[in-house]
N, C-alpha and C positions, 0 to 999 in steps of 0.2 A: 573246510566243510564244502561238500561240493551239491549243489543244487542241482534237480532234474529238473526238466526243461521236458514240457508235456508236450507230444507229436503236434501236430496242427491238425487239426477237427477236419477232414473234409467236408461234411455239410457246411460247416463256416464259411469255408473256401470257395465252395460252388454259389451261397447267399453275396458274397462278396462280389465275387467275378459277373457275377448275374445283375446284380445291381448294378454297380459300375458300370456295364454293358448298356442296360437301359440308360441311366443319366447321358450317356453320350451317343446315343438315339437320341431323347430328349434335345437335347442341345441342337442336332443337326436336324432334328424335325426331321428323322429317316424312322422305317418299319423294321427291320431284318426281315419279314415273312411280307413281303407286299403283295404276294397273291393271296393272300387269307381273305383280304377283302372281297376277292373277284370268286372265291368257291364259295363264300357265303352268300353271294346275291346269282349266282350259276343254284344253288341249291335252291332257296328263294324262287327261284324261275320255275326250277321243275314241278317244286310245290304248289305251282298256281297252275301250272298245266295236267299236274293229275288232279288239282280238284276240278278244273273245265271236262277230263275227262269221267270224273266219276269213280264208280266202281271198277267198270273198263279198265282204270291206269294199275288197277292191281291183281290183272290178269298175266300170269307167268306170259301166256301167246306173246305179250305187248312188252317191246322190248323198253319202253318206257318205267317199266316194272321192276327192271335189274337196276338200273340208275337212280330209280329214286329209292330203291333198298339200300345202293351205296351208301348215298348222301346223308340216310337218315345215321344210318349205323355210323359216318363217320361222327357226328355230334357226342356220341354218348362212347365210342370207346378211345382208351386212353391210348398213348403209343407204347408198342410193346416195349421187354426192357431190354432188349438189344439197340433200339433207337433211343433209348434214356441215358444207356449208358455211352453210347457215342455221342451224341449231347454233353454227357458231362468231359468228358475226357474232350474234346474242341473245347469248350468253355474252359478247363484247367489246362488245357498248351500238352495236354499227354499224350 
């Protein structure tokens, strides 16, 4: 009798790799992303310079206006899925 043997899951695969990855961050007390820190207090900054400016800072003229549009919008959008799937595929060796 010959038994099937189910493919391997890849969300398994990618859960796996991805944990793993972190416990050994963990251990070494390393970030992989160690600039994440420094955009989040760069963002933080601007945000306290457009409320010293006011209304002012959300004037298209003020070019303080396009950066902290950046900054907000990067919080709330996800990465596309061309950067998700080159994420996965380095995380799985593919």
């Amino acid at each position: 009798m010959t038994v099937a043997v189910p493919p391997p899951d890849p969300a398994a695969t990618l859960v796996e790799v991805f944990a793993g990855s972190a416990a050994e961050h963990d251990r070494n007390g390393s970030f992989p992303h160690g600039n994440l820190a420094g955009r989040y207090e760069a963002g933080l900054a601007l945000q306290q310079r457009a409320e010293l400016c006011g209304t002012a800072a959300h004037a298209q003229a003020n070019p303080l206006e396009r950066h902290l549009r950046d900054v907000l919008r990067a919080r709330i959008h996800r990465p596309q899925g061309d950067a998700v799937r080159a994420a996965g595929r380095t995380a799985l060796g593919r």
